[in-house]
N, C-alpha and C positions, 0 to 999 in steps of 0.2 A: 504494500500500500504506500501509495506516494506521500510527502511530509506536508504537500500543501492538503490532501483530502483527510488527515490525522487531525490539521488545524481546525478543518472545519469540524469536521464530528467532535473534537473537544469544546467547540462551542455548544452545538448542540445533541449529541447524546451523550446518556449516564457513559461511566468510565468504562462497562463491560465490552462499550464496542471501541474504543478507542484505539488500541494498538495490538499487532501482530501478535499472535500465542509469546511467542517469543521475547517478544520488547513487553509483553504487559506486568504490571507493576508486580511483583513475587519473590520469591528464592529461586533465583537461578536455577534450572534443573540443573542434576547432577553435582550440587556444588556440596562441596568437602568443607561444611563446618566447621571441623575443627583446624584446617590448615587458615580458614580465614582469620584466627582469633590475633587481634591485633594489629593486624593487617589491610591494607588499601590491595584490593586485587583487581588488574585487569579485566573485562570481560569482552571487550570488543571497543575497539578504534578503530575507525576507516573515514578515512578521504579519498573521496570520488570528484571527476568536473564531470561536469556536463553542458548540453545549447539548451537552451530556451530562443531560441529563434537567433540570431544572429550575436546573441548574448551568451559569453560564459560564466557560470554559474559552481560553485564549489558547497558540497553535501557533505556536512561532515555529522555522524555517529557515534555517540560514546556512552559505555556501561562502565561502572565499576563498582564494586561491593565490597564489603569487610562484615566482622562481625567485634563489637567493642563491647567491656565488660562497665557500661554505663544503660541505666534505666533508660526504657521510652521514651517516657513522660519528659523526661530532662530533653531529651534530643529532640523531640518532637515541639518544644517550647523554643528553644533554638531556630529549629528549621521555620517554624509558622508565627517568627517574628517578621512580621511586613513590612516594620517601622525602623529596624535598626540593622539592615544587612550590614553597613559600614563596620558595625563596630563587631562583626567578627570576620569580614570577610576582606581579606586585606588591596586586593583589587577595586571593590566597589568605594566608589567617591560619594554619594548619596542614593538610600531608599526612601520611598515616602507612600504609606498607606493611601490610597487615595477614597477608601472608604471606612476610617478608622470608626464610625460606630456599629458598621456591620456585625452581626456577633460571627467566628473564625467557621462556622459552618456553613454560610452562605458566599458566593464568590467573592474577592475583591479585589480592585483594582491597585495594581503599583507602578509608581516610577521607579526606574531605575537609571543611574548615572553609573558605569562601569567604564575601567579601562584598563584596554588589553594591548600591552606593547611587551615584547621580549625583546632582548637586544638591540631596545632605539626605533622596532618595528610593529606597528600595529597602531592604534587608533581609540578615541573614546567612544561609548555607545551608549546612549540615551533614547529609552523607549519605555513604553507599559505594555505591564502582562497583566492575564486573567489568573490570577491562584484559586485554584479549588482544593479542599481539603475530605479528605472523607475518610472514613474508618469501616474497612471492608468488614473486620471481625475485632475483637474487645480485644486483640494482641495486636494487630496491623495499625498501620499509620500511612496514611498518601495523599502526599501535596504536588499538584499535576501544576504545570503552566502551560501558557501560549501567552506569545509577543500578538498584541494587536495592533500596535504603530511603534514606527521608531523616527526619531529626530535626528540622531545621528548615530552614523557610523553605518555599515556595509552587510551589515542582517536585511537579510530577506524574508526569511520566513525563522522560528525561533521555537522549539515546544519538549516538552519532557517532565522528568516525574525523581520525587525522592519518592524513597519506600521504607518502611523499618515495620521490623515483624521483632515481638517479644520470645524469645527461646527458651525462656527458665520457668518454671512456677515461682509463683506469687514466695513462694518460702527457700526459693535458692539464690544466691546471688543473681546479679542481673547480669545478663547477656542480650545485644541485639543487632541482630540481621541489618545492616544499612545499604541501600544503592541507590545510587544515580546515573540519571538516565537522559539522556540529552541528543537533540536530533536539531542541524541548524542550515540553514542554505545561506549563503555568504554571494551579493552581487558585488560588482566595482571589486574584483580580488585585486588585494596589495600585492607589490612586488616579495614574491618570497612564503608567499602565507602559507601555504603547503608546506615548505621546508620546515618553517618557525612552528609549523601548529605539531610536524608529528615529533620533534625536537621537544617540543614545551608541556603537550597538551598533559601528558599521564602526572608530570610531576606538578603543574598547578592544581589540578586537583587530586591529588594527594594532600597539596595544604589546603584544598578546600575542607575534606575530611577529616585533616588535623584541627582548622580551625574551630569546627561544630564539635568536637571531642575537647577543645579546650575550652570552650565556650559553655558546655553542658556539664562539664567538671566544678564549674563555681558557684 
């Protein structure tokens, strides 16, 4: 399924139709719990170009998972703060809830101001997404976006999902499942972006993952 008709159905249907068996928000099949413990894993990176009519166009996909010995509840108060990405996320320059009396169950609107330069190369990117939040089961947790406009910078199209599932009983230490999940079309491509993105991409977000682990630790 293409990224632009994932955009659409995430506006309009529930989360069940949303994404491929595969890309939908879960534990990874096949994944080895106990090797993820502590851990920022892999699960798929790719850059692809492609035409859009006389236009080229760059599709890039990325999965990664761990499993960290911090409560849900902590990481899920982290992730499904609207109001303050800056202050844990060291890229972003300003978030701003744009519907701060919504209560977190209903969608809402955010700015965002990010900037992504590696070695002197890349750009700032100022747009708003839809955050939806839902809890599939009383262990799960999933915050899905889509970019609905941007102001600046080289997004086209923009959508994906954190997920975190509970692993322990209520009476064992806390353990839990974390991934992200991110699908973006890039128009106007910078000189080099391909290089810079498969060069950079796994180790920024690995301090994304660090950051919400240090952030849900305080």
């Amino acid at each position: 399924m293409k990224l632009k008709a994932l955009l659409f159905l995430l506006v309009i249907l529930p989360a069940s139709f949303l994404f491929s068996l595969d890309n939908y928000p879960g534990i990874v099949s096949g994944s080895d719990l106990k090797r993820l413990e502590n851990r920022v894993v892999e699960v798929d990176f790719r850059l692809q170009r492609f035409k859009d009519g006389s236009e080229t166009l760059l599709y890039a996909w990325s999965d990664f998972h761990g499993v960290i010995d911090i409560d849900i509840d902590s990481l899920a108060e982290v992730i499904a703060d609207h109001d303050n990405g800056e202050k844990v996320f060291s890229r972003m320059i300003e978030t701003i809830d744009l519907d701060p009396d919504l209560p977190l169950s209903a969608p809402h609107r955010q700015w965002v101001h990010n900037s992504a330069r590696f070695m002197g190369i890349g750009q700032d990117y100022k747009y708003t997404t839809i955050l939806n939040i839902e809890h599939p089961s009383e262990n799960e947790f999933v915050m899905y976006w889509t970019m609905t406009d941007i102001e600046e910078g080289n997004f086209r199209e923009y959508a994906g999902f954190w997920y975190l599932n509970k692993l322990e009983p209520s009476d064992a230490p806390p353990r839990t499942y974390i991934r992200l999940y991110a699908e973006t079309v890039f128009d106007n491509i910078i000189p080099m972006q391909m290089t810079v993105m498969n060069m950079f991409t796994a180790g920024e977000t690995r301090d994304v993952f660090r950051s919400i682990y240090k952030a849900a630790r305080k």
